[in-house]
Each structure stands twice: as C-alpha cells, then as structure tokens.
N, C-alpha and C positions, 0 to 999 in steps of 0.2 A: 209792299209797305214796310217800310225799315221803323221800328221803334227808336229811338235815344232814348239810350241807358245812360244813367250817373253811374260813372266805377264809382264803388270805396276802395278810396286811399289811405286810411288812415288804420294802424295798429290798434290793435284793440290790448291792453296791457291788463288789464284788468285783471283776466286768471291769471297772469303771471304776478302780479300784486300780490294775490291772495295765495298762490303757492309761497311764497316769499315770509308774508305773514305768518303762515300754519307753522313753516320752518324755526320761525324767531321763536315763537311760542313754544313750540316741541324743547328748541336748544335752554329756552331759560327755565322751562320745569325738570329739564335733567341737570343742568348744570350744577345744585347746588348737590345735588346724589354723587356727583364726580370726586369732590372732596374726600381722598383716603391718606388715611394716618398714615405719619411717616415714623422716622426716626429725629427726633426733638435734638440736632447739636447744637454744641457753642463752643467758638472759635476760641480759644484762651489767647490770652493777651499778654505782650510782653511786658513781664512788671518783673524789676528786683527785688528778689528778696531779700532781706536785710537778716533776716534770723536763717541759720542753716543748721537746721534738724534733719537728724536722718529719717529719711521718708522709709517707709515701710510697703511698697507696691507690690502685689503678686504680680508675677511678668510671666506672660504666657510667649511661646511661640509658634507661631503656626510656617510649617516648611511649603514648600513648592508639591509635595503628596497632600496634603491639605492633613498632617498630622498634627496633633496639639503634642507642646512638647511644657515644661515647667521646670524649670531649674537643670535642665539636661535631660531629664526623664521622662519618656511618655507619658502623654494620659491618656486613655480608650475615651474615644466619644460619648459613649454611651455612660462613660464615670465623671464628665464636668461636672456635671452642676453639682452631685454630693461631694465630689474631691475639691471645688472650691469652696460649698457650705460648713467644710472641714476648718480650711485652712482660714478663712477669711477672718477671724478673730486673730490671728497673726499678725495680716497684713490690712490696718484699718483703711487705707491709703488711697483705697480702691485698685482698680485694674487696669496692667498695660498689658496692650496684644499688640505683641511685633509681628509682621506677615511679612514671608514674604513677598515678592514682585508677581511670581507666577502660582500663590495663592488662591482659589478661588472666594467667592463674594459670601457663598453658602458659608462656606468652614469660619469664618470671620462673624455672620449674624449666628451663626450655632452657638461659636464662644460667648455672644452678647447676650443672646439669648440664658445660655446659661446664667450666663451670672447675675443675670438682672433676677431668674428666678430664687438664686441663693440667696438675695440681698444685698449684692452688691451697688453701690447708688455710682460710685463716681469710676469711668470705663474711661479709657484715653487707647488710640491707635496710632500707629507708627509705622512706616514700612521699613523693614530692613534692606 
C-alpha cells in the first residue's frame, strides 16, 4: 500500500524575515553611538579685500622629517604649545602651518593641537 504524500513547495521565509529585523534593530540602536567628533573646517572664500593691512600670522613649517620649524628655527615638540602661548600676543592673526608633501598627518594635528590649547582660535593650512 503506497500512501500520497502532498510535497511542501513552498519557502518558509519567515526566520529569514525576523533575522533581517533583529539586524535593522541592532543597526539603528548603534547608529546614532557611531557619530564621532571631527575637526569643524571652513572653506574660505574668495573675497577682495579692499583695505590692505599688514597681517600679523605666526607661520609654522613643518619639513618632510615631520619637524616644526618657525621663522627658520626649530622648535622641539615637546616646546609648541608654550613657544606659541609665548608668541601669540605678537601675532593676533592666528596660525599658518605650511607642510610639506611628505609630511605626516600626526605632526600636522600635533601643531593644531597645540595651538588650539595656547589659544589660538583662527588655524589656516597650506601645503608647500
């Protein structure tokens, strides 16, 4: 005696639904934790100026050895931030950091770094 059997044909999706779900869920309670602080720029814009004062900028250079250099003369790393909390009453103007090409990225937020903690507000970069 042979029974008939009905196959199922049909996919059963459902755990795959609810994996699917859990994932959504997992992704939008991390997502908003993902948001980390960057660095705030703003693009300057080409405007003439009509009045030509001399600007007062402290202008850093940083070499291809990732040395800070200031007016031709070294400065130790580990002397930025006092050697510009020195100077900066000099040069109200804020800060240019020439770098250059084969610079690294460190030696560059070290300079920024510093000077943001001397007080310096207004920071501009350049590459040489």
């Amino acid at each position: 005696m042979s029974r008939n059997r009905d196959t199922f044909s049909e996919i059963n999706i459902t755990p795959l639904t609810d994996i699917f779900l859990v994932l959504l869920i997992i992704m939008m309670v991390i997502a908003p934790m993902l948001d980390q602080q960057g660095l705030n720029l703003t693009v300057p814009e080409n405007v003439e100026q009509e009045t030509h004062k001399e600007s007062k900028i402290m202008t850093f250079t940083i070499a291809a050895d990732d040395k800070f250099y200031f007016d031709g003369s070294e400065v130790e790393a580990n002397e930025l931030e006092k050697f510009i909390a020195q100077n900066s009453k000099e040069y109200p103007d804020g800060l240019l950091i020439k770098t250059d090409a084969d610079s690294t990225h460190g030696a560059i937020v070290k300079l920024m770094d510093s000077a943001r903690n001397a007080g310096v507000t207004s920071i501009s970069v350049a590459e040489i």
